[in-house]
C-alpha positions in Angstrom: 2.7 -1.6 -18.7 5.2 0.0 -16.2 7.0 3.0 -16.8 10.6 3.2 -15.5 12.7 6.1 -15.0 16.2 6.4 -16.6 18.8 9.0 -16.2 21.2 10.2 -19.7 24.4 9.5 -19.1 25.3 13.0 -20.4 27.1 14.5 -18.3 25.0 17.6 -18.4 23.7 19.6 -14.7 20.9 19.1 -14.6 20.7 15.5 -14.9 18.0 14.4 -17.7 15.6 11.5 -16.7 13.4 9.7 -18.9 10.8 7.2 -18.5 9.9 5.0 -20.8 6.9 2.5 -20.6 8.2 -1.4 -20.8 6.9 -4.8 -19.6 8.2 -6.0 -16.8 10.3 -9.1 -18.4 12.0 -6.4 -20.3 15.7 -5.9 -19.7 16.9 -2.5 -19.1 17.7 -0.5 -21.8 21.4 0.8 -22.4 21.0 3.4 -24.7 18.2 6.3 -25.2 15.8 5.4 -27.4 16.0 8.7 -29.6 19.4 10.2 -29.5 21.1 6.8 -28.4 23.2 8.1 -25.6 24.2 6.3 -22.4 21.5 5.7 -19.8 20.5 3.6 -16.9 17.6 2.5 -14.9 17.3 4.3 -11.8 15.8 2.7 -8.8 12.6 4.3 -7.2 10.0 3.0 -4.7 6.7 2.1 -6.1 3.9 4.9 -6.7 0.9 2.4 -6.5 -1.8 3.3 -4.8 -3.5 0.5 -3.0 -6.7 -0.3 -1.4 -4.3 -1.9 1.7 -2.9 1.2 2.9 -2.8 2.9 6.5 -5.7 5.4 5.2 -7.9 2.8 3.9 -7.4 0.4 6.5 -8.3 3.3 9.1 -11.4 3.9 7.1 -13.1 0.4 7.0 -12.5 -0.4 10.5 -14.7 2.4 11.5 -17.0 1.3 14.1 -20.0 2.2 11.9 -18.4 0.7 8.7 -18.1 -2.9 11.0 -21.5 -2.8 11.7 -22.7 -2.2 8.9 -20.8 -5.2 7.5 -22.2 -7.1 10.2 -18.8 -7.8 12.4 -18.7 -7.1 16.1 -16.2 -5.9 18.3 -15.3 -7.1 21.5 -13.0 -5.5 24.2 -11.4 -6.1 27.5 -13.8 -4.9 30.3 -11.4 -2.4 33.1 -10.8 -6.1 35.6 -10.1 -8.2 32.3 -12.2 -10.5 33.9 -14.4 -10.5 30.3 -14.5 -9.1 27.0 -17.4 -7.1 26.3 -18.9 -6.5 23.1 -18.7 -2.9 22.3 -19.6 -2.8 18.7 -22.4 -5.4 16.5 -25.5 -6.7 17.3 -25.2 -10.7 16.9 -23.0 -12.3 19.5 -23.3 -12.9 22.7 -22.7 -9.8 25.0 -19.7 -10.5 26.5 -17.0 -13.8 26.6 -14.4 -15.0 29.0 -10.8 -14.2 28.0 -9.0 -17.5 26.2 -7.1 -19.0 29.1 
């Protein structure tokens, strides 16, 4: 289950956050679970970590993690009269560009 953060309605400096773990059909909850003063849900961004991010993307499009896969890489020769394959073994060696 999620946790979400909540700050007291206390009035004291510093502010007091909470989190408390809840499903995510839950509604929020109004009052602190303990001393039952004020709260409310604060909005934050996600702290997942995924497999799709910039880092991980950059890693498995390495040239030698395509190969290894089995994928191959063609790019635009200097003319761009072609596309030559510049990483894989099966393929042809080089294609026209789509016209």
């Amino acid at each position: 289950m999620p946790l979400f953060r909540y700050r007291v309605l206390n009035g004291k400096q510093p502010e007091e956050l909470i989190e408390v773990e809840q499903s995510l059909d839950s509604p929020p909850l109004t009052h602190h679970p303990v001393t039952s003063e004020k709260i409310v849900r604060v909005v934050q961004s996600s702290n997942l970590v995924l497999q799709h991010g910039d880092r991980m993307e950059s890693k498995k499009l390495t040239a030698d993690n395509l190969e290894k896969h089995g994928f191959s890489v063609y790019e635009k020769n200097s003319d761009g009269s072609k596309y030559q394959r510049t990483i894989g073994k099966s393929g042809p060696d080089s294609i026209p560009p789509p016209s």
